[in-house]
MDTraj code that builds the backbone (N, CA, C; nanometers):
import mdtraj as md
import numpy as np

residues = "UNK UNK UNK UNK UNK UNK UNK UNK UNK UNK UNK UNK UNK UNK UNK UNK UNK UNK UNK UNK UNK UNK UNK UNK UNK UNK UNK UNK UNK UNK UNK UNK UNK UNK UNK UNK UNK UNK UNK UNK UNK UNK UNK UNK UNK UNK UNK UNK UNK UNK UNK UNK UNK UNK UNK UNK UNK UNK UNK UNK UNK UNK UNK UNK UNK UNK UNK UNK UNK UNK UNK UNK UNK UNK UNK UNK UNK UNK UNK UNK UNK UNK UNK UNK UNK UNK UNK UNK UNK UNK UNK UNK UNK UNK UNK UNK UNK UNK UNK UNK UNK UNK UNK UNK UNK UNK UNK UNK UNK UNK UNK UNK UNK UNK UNK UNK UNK UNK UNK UNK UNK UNK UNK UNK UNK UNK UNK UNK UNK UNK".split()
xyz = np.array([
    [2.4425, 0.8508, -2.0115],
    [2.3185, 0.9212, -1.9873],
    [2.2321, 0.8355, -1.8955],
    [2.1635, 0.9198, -1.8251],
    [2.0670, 0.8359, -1.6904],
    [1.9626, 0.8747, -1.7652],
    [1.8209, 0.7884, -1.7104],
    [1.6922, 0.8271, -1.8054],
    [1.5953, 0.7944, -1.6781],
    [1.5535, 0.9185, -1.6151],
    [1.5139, 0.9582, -1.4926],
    [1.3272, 0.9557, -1.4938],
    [1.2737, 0.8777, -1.4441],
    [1.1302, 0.8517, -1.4744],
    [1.0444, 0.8659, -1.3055],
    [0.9934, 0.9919, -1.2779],
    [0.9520, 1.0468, -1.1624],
    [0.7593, 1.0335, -1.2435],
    [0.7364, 1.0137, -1.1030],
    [0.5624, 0.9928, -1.0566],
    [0.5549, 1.0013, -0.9447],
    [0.4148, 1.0194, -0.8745],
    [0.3778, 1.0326, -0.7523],
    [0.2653, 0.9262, -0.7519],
    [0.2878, 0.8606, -0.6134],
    [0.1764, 0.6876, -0.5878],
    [0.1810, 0.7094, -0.4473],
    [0.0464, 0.6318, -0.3866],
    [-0.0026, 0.6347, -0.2381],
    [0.0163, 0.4681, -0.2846],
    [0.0903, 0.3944, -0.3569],
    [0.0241, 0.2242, -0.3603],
    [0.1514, 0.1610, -0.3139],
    [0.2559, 0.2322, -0.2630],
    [0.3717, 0.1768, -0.1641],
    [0.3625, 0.2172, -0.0622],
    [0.3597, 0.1337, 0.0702],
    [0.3836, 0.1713, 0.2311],
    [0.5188, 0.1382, 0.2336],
    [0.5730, 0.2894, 0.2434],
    [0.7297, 0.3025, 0.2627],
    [0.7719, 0.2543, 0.4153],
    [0.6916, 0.2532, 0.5573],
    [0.7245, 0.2589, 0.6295],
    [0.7169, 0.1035, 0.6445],
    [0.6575, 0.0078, 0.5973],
    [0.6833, -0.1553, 0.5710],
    [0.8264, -0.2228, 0.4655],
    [0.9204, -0.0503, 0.4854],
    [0.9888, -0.1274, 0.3701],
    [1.1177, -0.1754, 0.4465],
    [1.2444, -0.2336, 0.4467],
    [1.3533, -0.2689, 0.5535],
    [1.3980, -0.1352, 0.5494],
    [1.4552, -0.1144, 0.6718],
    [1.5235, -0.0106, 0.7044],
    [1.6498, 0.0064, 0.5473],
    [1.6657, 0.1368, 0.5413],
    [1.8062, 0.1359, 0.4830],
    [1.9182, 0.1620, 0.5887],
    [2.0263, 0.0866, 0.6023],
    [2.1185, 0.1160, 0.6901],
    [2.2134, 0.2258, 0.6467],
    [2.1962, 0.2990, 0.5712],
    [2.2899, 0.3667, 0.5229],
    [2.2304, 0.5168, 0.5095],
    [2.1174, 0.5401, 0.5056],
    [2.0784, 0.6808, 0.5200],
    [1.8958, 0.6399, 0.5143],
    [1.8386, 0.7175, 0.5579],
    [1.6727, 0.6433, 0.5737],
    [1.6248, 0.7022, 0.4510],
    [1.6523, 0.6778, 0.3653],
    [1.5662, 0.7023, 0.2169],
    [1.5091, 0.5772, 0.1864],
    [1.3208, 0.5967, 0.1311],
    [1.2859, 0.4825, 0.0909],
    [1.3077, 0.4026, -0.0431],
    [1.2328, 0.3623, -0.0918],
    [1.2860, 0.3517, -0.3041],
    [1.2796, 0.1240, -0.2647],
    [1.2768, 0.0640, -0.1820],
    [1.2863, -0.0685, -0.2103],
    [1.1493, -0.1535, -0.2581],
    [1.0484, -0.0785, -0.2057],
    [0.9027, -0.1249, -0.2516],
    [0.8772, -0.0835, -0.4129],
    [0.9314, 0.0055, -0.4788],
    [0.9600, 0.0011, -0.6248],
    [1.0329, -0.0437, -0.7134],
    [1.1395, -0.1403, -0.6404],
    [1.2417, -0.2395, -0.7419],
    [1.1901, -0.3432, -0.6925],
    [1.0928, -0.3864, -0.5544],
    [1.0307, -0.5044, -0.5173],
    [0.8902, -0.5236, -0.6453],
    [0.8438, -0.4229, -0.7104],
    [0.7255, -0.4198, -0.8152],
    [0.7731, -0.4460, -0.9356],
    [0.8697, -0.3385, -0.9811],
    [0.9717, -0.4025, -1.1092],
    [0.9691, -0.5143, -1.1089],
    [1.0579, -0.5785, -0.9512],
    [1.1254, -0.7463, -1.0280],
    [1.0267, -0.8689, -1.0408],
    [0.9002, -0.8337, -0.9553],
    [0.7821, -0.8915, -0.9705],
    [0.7074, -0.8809, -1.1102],
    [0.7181, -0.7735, -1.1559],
    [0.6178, -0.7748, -1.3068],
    [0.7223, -0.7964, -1.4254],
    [0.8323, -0.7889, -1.4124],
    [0.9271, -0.8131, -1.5038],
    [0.9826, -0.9968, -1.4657],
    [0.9583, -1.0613, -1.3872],
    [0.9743, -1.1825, -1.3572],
    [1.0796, -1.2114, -1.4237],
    [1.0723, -1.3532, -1.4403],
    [1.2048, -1.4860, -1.4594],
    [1.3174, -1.3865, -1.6429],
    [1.1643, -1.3320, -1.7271],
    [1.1855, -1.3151, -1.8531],
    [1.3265, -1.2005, -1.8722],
    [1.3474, -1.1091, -1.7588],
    [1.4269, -1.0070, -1.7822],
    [1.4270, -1.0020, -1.6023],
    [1.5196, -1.0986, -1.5178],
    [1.5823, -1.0945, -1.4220],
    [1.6155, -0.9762, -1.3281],
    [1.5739, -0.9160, -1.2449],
    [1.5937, -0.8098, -1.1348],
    [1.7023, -0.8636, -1.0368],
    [1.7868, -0.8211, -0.9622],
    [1.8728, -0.8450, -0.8368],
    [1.7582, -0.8239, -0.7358],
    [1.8009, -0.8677, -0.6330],
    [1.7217, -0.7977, -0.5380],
    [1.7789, -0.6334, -0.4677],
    [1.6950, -0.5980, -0.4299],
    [1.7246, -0.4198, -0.3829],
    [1.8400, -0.4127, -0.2604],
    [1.9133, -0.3160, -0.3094],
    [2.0177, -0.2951, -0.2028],
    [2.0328, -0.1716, -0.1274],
    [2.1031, -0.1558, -0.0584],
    [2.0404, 0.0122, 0.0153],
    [2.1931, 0.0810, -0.0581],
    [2.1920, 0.2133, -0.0758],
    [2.2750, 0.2631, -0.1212],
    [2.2605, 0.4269, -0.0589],
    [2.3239, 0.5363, -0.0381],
    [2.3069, 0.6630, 0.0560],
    [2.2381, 0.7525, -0.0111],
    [2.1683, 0.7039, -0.1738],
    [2.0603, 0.7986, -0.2222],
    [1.9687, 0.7429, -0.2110],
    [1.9388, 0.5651, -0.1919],
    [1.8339, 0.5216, -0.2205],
    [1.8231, 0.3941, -0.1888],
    [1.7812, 0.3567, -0.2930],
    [1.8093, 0.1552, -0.3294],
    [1.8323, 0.1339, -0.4656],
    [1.9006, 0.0262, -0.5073],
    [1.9201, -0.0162, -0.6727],
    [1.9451, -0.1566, -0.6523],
    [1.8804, -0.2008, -0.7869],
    [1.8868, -0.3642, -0.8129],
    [1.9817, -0.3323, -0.9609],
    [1.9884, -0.4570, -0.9966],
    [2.0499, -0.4481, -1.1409],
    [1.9619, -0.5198, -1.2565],
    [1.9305, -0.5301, -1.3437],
    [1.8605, -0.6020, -1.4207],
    [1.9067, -0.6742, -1.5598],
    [1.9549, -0.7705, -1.5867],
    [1.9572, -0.8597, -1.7349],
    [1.8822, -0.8456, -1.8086],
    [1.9095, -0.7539, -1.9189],
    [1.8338, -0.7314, -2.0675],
    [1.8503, -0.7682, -2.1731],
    [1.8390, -0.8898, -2.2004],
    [1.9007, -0.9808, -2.3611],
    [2.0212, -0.9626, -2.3383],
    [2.1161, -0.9884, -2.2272],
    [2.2614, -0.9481, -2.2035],
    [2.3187, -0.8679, -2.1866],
    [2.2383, -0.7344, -2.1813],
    [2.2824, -0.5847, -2.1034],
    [2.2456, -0.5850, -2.0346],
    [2.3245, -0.4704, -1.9229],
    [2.2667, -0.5215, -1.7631],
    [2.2504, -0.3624, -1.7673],
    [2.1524, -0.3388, -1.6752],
    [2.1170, -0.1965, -1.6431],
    [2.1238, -0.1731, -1.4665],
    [2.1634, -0.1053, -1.4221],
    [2.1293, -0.0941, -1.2968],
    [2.0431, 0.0461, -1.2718],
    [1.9542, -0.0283, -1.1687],
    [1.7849, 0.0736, -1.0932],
    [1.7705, 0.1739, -1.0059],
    [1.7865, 0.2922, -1.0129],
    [1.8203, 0.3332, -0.8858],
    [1.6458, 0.3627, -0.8424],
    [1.6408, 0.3646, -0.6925],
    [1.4966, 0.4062, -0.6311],
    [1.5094, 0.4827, -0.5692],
    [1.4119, 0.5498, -0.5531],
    [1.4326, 0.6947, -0.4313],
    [1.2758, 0.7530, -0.3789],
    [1.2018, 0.7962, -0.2751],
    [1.1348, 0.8267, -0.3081],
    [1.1230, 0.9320, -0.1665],
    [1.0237, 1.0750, -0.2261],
    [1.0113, 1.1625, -0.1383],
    [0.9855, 1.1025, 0.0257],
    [0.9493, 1.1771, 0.1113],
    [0.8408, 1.1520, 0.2652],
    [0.7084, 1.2013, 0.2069],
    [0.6564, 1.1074, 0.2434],
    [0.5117, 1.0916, 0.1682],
    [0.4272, 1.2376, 0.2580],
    [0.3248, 1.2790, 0.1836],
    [0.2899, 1.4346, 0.1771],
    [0.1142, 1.3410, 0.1947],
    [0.0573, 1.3453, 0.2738],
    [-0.1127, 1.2876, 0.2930],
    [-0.0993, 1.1646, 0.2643],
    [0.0034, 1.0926, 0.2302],
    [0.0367, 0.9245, 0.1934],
    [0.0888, 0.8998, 0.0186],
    [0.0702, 1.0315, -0.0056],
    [0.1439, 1.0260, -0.1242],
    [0.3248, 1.0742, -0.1565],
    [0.4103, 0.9708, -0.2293],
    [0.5324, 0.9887, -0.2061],
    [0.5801, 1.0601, -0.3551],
    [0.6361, 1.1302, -0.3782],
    [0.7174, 1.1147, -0.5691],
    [0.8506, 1.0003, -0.5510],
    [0.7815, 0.9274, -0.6166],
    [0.9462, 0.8369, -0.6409],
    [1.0311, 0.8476, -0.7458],
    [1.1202, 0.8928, -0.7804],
    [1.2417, 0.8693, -0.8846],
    [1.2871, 0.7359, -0.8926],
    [1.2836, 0.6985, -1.0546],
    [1.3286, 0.5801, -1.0748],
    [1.4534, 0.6092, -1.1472],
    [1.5950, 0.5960, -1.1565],
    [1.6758, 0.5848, -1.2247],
    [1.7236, 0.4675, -1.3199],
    [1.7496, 0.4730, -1.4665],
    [1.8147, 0.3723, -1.5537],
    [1.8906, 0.4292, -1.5876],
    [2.0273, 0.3273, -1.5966],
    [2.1456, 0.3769, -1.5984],
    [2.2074, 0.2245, -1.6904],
    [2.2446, 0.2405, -1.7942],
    [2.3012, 0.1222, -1.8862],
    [2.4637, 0.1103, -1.8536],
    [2.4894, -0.0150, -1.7789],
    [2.6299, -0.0545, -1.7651],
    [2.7216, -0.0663, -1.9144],
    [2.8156, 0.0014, -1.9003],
    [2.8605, 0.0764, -2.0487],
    [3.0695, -0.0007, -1.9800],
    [3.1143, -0.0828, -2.1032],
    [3.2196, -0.1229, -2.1058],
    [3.3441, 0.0123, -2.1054],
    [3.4461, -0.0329, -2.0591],
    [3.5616, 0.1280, -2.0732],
    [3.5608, 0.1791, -2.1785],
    [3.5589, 0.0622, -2.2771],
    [3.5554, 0.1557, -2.4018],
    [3.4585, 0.2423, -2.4371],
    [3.3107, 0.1813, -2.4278],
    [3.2145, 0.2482, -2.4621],
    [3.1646, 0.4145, -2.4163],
    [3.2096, 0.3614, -2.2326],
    [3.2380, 0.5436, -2.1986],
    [3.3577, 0.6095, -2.2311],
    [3.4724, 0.5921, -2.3096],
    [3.5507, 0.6376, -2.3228],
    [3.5371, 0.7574, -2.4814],
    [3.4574, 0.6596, -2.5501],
    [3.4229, 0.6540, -2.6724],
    [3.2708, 0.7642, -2.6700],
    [3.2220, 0.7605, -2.5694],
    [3.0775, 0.8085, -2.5601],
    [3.0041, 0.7872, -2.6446],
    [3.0101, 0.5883, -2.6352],
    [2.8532, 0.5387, -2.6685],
    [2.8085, 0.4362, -2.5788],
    [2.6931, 0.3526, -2.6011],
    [2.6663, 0.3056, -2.5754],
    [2.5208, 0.3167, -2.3900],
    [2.5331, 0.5088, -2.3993],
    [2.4731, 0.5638, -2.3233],
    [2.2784, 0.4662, -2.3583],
    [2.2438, 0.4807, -2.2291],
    [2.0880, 0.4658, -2.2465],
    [2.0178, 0.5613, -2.2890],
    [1.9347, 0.4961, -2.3725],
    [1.8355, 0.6264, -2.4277],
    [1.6467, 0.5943, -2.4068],
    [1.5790, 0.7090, -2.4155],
    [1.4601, 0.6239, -2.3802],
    [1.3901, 0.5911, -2.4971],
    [1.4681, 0.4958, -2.5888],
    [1.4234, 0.3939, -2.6909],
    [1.4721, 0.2735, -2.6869],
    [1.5911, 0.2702, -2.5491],
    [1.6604, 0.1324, -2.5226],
    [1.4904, 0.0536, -2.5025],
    [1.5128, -0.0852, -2.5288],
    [1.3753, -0.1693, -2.4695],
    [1.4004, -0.1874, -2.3569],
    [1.4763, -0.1830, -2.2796],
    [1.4594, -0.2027, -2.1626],
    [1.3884, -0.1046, -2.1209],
    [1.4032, 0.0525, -2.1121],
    [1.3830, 0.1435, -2.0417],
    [1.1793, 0.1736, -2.1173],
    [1.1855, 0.1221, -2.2526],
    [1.0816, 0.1383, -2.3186],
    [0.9516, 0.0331, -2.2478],
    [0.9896, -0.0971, -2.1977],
    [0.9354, -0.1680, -2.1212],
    [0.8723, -0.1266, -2.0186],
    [0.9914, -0.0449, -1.9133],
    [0.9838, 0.0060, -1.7662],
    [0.8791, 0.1411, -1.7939],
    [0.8817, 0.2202, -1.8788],
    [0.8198, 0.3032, -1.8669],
    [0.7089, 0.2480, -1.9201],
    [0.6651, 0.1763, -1.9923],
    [0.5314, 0.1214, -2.0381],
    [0.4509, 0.0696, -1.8870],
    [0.5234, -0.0539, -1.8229],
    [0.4644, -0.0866, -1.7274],
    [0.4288, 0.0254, -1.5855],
    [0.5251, 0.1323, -1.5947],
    [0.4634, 0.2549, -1.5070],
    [0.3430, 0.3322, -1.5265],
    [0.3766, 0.3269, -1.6784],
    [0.2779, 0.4173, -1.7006],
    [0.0888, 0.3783, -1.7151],
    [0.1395, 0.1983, -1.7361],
    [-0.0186, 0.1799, -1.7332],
    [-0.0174, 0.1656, -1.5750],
    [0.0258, 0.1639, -1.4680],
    [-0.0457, 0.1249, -1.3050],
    [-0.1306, 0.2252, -1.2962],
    [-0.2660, 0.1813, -1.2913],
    [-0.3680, 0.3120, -1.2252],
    [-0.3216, 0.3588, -1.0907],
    [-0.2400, 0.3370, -1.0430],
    [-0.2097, 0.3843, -0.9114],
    [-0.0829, 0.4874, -0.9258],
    [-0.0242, 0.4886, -1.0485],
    [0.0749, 0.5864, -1.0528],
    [0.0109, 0.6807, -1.1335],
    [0.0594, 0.8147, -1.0980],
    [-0.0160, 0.9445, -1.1546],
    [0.1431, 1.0522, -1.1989],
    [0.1018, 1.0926, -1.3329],
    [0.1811, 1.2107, -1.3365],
    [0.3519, 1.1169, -1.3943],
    [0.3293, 1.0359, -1.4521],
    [0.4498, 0.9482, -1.5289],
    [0.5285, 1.0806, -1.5684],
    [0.6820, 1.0859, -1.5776],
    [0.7248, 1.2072, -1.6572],
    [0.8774, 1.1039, -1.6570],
    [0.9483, 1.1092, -1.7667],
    [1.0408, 1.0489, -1.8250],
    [1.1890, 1.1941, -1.8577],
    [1.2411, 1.2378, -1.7983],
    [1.3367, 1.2508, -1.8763],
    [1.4948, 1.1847, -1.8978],
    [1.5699, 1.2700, -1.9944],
    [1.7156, 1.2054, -1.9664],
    [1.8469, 1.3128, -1.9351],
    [1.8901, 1.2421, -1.8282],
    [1.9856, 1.3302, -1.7389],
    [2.1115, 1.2779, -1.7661],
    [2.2039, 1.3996, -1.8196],
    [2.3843, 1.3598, -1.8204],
    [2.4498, 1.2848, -1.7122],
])
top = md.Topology()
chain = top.add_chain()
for i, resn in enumerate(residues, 1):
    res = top.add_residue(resn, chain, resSeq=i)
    for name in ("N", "CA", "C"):
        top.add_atom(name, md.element.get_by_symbol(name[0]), res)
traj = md.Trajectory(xyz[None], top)
């Protein structure tokens, strides 16, 4: 299970962000905020370009989650960004169908806490996608 956490923010300049070489979608100025407010304590990768977006990976007490970013063409300077969490799950565990993320994992309980207090993000909405 993915656990899909969309808002709309004017507090990223997408057009300061590196090019993506792989398709021009923005999303790197929102795993650049993650790995900054989540610091040394729960480790971020740095952002990579990928053909939906960008994703880092993150160390969670020894689960690793990987980030996906994405975010609309900004509409008056405002963008919707999609954040994706996605819990790296062993063969067995997807085989077995467990070990899916849920939004009571702490990791994801963290990420949405720290979204949801930025006064600059509006309209927090959390769901979870198969």
């Amino acid at each position: 299970m993915t656990i899909v956490v969309r808002f709309n923010t004017e507090l990223f300049d997408v057009t300061r962000e590196r090019p993506n070489p792989v398709n021009p979608i923005a999303g790197e100025s929102l795993l650049l905020w993650l790995k900054a407010r989540l610091g040394t304590s729960h480790p971020v990768t740095e952002p990579d370009a990928e053909d939906w977006g960008w994703y880092a990976h993150i160390d969670w007490d020894g689960t690793n989650y990987m980030l996906g970013a994405s975010a609309s063409e900004p509409e008056s300077g405002e963008c919707e960004w999609i954040l994706q969490i996605v819990r790296t799950r062993s063969l067995k565990e997807r085989l077995l169908g467990r070990g899916r993320a849920t939004s009571s994992d702490p990791c994801v309980v963290r990420i949405v806490q720290l979204l949801s207090a930025e006064p600059g993000f509006r309209s927090v909405q959390v769901e979870a996608a198969a």
